[in-house]
VOVEX-380999 format. One record per residue (C-alpha): x, z, y. Coordinates in pm, whole numbers, padded with zeros to 5 digits, always signed. Each point is the difference from the previous one (the first is absolute). Layout:
<pts>
XZY ...
</pts>
This chain:
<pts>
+15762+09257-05802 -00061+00235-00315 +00105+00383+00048 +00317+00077-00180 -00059+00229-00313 +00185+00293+00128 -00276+00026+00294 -00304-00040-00215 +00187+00228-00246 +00049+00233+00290 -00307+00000+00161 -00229+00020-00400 +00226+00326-00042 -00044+00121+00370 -00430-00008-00114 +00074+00188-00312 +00154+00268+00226 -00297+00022+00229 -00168+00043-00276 +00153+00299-00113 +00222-00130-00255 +00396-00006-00035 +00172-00168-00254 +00149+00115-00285 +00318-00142-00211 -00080+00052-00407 +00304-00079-00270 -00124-00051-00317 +00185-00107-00332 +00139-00347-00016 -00197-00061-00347 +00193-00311-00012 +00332+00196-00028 +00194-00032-00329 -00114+00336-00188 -00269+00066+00170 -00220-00052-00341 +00214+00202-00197 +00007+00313+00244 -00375-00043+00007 +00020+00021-00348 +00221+00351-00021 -00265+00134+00269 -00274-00038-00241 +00176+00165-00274 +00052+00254+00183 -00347+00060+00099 -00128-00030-00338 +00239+00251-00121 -00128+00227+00227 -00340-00095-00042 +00058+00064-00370 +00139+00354+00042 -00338+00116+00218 -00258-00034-00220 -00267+00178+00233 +00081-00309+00242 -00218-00200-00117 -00299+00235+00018 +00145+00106+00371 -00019-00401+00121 -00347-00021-00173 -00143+00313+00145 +00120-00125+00352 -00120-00351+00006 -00343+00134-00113 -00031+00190+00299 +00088-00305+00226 -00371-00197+00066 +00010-00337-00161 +00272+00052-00207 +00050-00130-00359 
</pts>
């Protein structure tokens, strides 16, 4: 007779536990939700406005991936 889900479920979670881990609920965005794109969109903008009014930014992000090994 094959072991219901809910105990092999049970007992695969039980071992992660042993194993030090616990489990952990994420929410992300639903990119599939109607305006999803567009509020993406206004994000961006948004960004690059402020990128454009920081001109030193650049030099700061380039300065600080240089120091990061392997980095280019």
């Amino acid at each position: 007779m094959p072991t219901p889900a809910s105990h092999r479920v049970r007992k695969r979670r039980d071992a992660l536990r042993a194993a030090g881990l616990r489990p952990v609920q994420i929410w992300v965005p639903d990119t599939r939700r109607p305006g999803f794109a567009a509020e993406c969109a206004r994000q961006i903008a948004l960004v690059n406005e402020a990128d454009a009014r920081d001109p030193d930014l650049d030099r700061f992000i380039e300065a600080a991936a240089a120091s990061v090994e392997g980095w280019e």
